[in-house]
C-alpha positions in Angstrom: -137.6 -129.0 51.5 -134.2 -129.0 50.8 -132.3 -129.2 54.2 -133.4 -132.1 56.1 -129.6 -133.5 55.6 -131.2 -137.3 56.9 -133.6 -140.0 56.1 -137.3 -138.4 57.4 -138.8 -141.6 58.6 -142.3 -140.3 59.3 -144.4 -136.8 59.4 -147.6 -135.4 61.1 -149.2 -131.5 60.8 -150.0 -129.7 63.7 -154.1 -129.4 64.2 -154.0 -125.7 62.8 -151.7 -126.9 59.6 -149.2 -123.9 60.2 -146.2 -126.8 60.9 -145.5 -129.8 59.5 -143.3 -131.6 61.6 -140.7 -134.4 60.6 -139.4 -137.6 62.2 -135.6 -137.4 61.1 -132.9 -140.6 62.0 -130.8 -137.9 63.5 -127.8 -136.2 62.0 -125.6 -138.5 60.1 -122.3 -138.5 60.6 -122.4 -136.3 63.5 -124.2 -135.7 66.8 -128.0 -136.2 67.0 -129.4 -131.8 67.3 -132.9 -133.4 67.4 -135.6 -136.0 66.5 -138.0 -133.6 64.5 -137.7 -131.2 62.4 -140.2 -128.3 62.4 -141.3 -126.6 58.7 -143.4 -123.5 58.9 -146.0 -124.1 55.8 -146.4 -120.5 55.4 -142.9 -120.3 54.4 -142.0 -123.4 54.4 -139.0 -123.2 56.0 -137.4 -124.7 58.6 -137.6 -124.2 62.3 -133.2 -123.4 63.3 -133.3 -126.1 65.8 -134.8 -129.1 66.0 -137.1 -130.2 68.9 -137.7 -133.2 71.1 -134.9 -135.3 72.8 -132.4 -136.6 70.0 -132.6 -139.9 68.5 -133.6 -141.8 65.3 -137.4 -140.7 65.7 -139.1 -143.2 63.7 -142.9 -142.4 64.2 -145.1 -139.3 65.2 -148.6 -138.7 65.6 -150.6 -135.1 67.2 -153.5 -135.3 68.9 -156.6 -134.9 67.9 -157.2 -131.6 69.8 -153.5 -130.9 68.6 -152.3 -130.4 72.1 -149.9 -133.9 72.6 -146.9 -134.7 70.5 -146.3 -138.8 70.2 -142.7 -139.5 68.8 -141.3 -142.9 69.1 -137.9 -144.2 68.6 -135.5 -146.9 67.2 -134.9 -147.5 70.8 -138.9 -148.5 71.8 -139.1 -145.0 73.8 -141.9 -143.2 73.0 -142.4 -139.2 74.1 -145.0 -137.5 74.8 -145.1 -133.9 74.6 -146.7 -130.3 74.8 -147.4 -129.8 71.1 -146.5 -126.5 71.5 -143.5 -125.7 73.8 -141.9 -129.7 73.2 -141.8 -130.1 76.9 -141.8 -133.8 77.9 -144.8 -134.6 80.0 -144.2 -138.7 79.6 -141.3 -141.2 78.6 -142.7 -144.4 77.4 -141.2 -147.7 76.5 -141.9 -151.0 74.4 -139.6 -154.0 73.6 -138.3 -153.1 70.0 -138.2 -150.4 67.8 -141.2 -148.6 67.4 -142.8 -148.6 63.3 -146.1 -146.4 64.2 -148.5 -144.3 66.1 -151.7 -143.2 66.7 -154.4 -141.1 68.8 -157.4 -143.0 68.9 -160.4 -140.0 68.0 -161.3 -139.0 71.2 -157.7 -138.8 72.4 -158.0 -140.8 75.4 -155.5 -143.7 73.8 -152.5 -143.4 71.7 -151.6 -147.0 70.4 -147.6 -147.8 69.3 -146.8 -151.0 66.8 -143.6 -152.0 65.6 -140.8 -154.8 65.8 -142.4 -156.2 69.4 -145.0 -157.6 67.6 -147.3 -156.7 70.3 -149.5 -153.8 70.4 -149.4 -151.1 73.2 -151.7 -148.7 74.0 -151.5 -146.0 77.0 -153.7 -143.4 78.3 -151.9 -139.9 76.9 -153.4 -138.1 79.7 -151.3 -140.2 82.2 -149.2 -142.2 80.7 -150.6 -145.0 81.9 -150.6 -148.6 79.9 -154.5 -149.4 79.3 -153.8 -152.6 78.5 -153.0 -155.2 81.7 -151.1 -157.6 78.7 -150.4 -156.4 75.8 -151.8 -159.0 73.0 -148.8 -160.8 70.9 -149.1 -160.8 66.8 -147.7 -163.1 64.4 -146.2 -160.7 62.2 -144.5 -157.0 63.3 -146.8 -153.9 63.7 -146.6 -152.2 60.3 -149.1 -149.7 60.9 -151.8 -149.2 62.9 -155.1 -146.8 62.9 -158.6 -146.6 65.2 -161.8 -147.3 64.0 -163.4 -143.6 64.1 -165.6 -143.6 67.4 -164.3 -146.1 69.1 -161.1 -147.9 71.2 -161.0 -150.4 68.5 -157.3 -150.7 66.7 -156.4 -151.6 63.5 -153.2 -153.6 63.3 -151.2 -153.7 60.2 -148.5 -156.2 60.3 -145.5 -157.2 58.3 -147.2 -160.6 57.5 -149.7 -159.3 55.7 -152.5 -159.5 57.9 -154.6 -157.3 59.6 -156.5 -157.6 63.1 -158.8 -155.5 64.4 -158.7 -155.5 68.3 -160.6 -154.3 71.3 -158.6 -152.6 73.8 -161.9 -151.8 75.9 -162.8 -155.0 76.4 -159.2 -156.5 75.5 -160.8 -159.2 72.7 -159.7 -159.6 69.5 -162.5 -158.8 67.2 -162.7 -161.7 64.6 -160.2 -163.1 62.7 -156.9 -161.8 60.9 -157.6 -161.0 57.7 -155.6 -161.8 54.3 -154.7 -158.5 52.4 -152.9 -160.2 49.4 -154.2 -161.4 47.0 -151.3 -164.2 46.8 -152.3 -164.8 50.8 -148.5 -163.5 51.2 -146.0 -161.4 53.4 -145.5 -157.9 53.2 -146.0 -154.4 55.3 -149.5 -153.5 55.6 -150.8 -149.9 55.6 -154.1 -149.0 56.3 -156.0 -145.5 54.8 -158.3 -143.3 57.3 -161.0 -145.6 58.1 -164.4 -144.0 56.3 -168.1 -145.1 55.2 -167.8 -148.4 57.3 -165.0 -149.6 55.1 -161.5 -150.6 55.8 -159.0 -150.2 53.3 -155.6 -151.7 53.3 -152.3 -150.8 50.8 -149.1 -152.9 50.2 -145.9 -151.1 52.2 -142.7 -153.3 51.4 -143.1 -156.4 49.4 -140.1 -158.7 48.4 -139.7 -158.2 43.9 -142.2 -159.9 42.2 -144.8 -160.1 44.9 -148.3 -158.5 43.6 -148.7 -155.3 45.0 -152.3 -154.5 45.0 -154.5 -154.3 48.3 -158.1 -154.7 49.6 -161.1 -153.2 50.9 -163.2 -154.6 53.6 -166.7 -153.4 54.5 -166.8 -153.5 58.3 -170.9 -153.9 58.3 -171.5 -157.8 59.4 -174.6 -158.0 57.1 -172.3 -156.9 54.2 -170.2 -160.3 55.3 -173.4 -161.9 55.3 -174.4 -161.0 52.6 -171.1 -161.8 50.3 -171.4 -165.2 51.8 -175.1 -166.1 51.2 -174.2 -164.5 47.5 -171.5 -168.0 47.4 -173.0 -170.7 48.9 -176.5 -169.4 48.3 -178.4 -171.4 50.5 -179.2 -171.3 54.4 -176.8 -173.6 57.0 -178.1 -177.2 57.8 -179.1 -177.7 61.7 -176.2 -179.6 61.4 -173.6 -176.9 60.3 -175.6 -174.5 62.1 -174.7 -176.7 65.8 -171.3 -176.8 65.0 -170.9 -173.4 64.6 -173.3 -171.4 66.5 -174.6 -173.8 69.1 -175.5 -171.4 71.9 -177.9 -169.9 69.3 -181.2 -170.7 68.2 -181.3 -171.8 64.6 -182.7 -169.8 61.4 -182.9 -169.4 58.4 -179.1 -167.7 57.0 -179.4 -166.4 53.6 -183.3 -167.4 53.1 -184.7 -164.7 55.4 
């Protein structure tokens, strides 16, 4: 693809793969004609004009059932849209730039992430926020994903950590976790979440920073189980009261 004349920031196929369509910073140098660019893949050529309100588009995501367009901005404005005709249907809006998107599976939430370090989420249907308060991060949404089945996001932030969260029941769902190896900075990206296991990938790191990631089962008894294969023994009454005293004890790694 030869004339996209500015940065593409982000991309997303349409449900029956017969458009890919582009997140473009806008013309440079000139007036903004757009935020995406359409490609027919039959051809793949480009559409004449671009579509959706103009702007430097910096994330897009479809729908599952391929009928909403999500495109958010530099600005924090996020679009919704009829995937096919571009209409509008919803304007949206966060407190900083907007760095990703995503439909959860069942389409009923679309989650946004980027330099508000907080995570939004809305109903797509309505537009309304599902979130009364959206929950604060340490480091800037990087990326962001949904556990297949369920209202549970994945957050990816530039810190390196990554924090799986609730927006159901609005609980954060264990602990950040480390994705370097040198317990380091650095954009996180997260792959399709598959086979219970969550793997994350190193976006920008400064020079010299290790750049491999991790993958972390999701199953508790896997966690369990990688812990009893450390310590290899079963908690004392006494560690067991400090940290689970509303529970009866028993046996950990033993049983």
């Amino acid at each position: 693809l030869r004339r996209v004349p500015e940065p593409i920031a982000a991309s997303a196929w349409t449900r029956d793969g017969r458009r890919l369509l582009l997140a473009t910073g806008g013309a440079l140098g000139v007036a903004p004609r757009g935020a995406v660019v359409v490609v027919d893949t039959a051809t793949w050529s480009q559409a004449a004009t671009r579509v959706m309100p103009p702007g430097n588009a910096t994330a897009i995501a479809v729908s599952p059932d391929g009928r909403v367009l999500a495109v958010g901005y530099d600005t924090g404005d996020v679009h919704l849209a009829d995937a096919d005709t571009y209409h509008v249907q919803h304007r949206l809006h966060v407190n900083g730039a907007i760095r990703a998107l995503a439909f959860s599976d069942d389409g009923a939430r679309l989650a946004a992430v980027g330099w508000s370090r907080r995570l939004d989420v809305w109903d797509p249907r309505s537009g309304e926020e599902v979130l009364a308060g959206a929950p604060s991060f340490a480091g800037a949404g990087a990326s962001v994903r949904w556990r297949p089945g369920t209202h549970t996001v994945v957050y990816g932030g530039d810190d390196g950590q990554v924090t799986l969260y609730d927006t159901d029941t609005a609980v954060q769902r264990g602990v950040s976790l480390p994705v370097f190896a040198d317990a380091g900075a650095g954009d996180v990206q997260i792959a399709p979440v598959t086979d219970g296991r969550l793997a994350l990938f190193p976006g920008w790191r400064i020079i010299g920073q290790t750049r491999e990631g991790i993958v972390y089962p999701l199953d508790p008894a896997d966690w369990l189980a990688h812990a009893c294969s450390i310590v290899r023994r079963d908690l004392t009454p006494a560690e067991w009261n400090v940290h689970l005293p509303d529970r009866s004890y028993r046996p950990t790694c033993s049983a």
